[in-house]
C-alpha positions in Angstrom: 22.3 -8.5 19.4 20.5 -11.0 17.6 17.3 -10.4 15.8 15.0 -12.3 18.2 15.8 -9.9 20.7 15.3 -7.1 18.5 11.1 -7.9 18.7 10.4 -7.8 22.2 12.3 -4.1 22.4 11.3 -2.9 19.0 7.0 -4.0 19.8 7.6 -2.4 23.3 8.8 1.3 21.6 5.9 1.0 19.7 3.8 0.2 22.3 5.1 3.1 24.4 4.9 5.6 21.1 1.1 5.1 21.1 0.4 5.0 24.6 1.9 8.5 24.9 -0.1 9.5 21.7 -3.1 8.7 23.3 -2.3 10.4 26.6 -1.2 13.6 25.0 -4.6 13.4 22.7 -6.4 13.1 25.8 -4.3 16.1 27.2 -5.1 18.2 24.2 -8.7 17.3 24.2 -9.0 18.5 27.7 -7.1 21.5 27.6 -9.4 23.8 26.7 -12.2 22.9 29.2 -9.7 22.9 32.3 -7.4 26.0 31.9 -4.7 24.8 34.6 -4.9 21.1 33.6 -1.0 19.9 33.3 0.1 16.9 31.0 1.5 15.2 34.6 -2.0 15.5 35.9 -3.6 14.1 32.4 -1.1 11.1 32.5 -1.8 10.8 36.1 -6.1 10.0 35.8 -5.3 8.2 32.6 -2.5 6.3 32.7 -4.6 3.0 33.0 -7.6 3.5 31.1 -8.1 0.2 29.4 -9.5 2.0 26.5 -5.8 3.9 25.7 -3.9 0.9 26.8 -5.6 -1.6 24.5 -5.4 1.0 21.2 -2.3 1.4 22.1 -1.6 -2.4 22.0 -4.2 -2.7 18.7 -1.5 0.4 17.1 1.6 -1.3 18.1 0.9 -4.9 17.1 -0.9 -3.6 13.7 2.9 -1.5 13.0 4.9 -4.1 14.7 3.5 -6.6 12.1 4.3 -3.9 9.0 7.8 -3.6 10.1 8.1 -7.4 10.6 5.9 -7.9 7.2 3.3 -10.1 8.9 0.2 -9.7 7.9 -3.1 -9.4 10.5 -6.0 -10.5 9.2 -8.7 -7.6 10.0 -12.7 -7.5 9.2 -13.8 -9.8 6.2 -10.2 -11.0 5.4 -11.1 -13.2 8.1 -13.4 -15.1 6.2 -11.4 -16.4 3.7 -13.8 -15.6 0.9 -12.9 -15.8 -3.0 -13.3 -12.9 -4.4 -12.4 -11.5 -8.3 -9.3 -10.1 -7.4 -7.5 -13.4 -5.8 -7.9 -15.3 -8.8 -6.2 -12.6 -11.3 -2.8 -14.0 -12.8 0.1 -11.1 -12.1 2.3 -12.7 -14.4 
């Protein structure tokens, strides 16, 4: 298989390992407070809640990128400022 079909697969088994993580969070955080509360039924009243689904996209294409060695720009990286530490020599 060549590589460029590697990164399709490889960003969607990320994508699924932190969408579970947040549903079994979820299931754990709810546990307690509703005794008889199954993981099926968790999954079932949060499996599209935009606020899993888009950390687990944020996760996946933040640890995509590491395992590809891309790197996202994130807070003031954005702003392309000069700072003291992009002008040191590491000769």
């Amino acid at each position: 298989m060549e590589e460029l079909h590697l990164v399709p697969t490889g960003f969607t088994l990320c994508w699924i390992a932190y969408y579970l993580r947040g549903i079994i969070r979820l299931h754990r955080t709810l546990r307690p407070s509703a005794r008889g509360n199954t993981f099926w039924e968790t999954w079932l009243r949060f499996w599209l809640s935009p606020a899993i689904l888009k950390d687990a996209f944020r996760c996946a294409m933040i640890s995509f990128s590491v395992f590809l060695g891309i790197e996202i720009a994130r807070g003031h990286n954005v702003e392309r400022e000069v700072d003291e530490d992009s002008e040191i020599d590491h000769f």
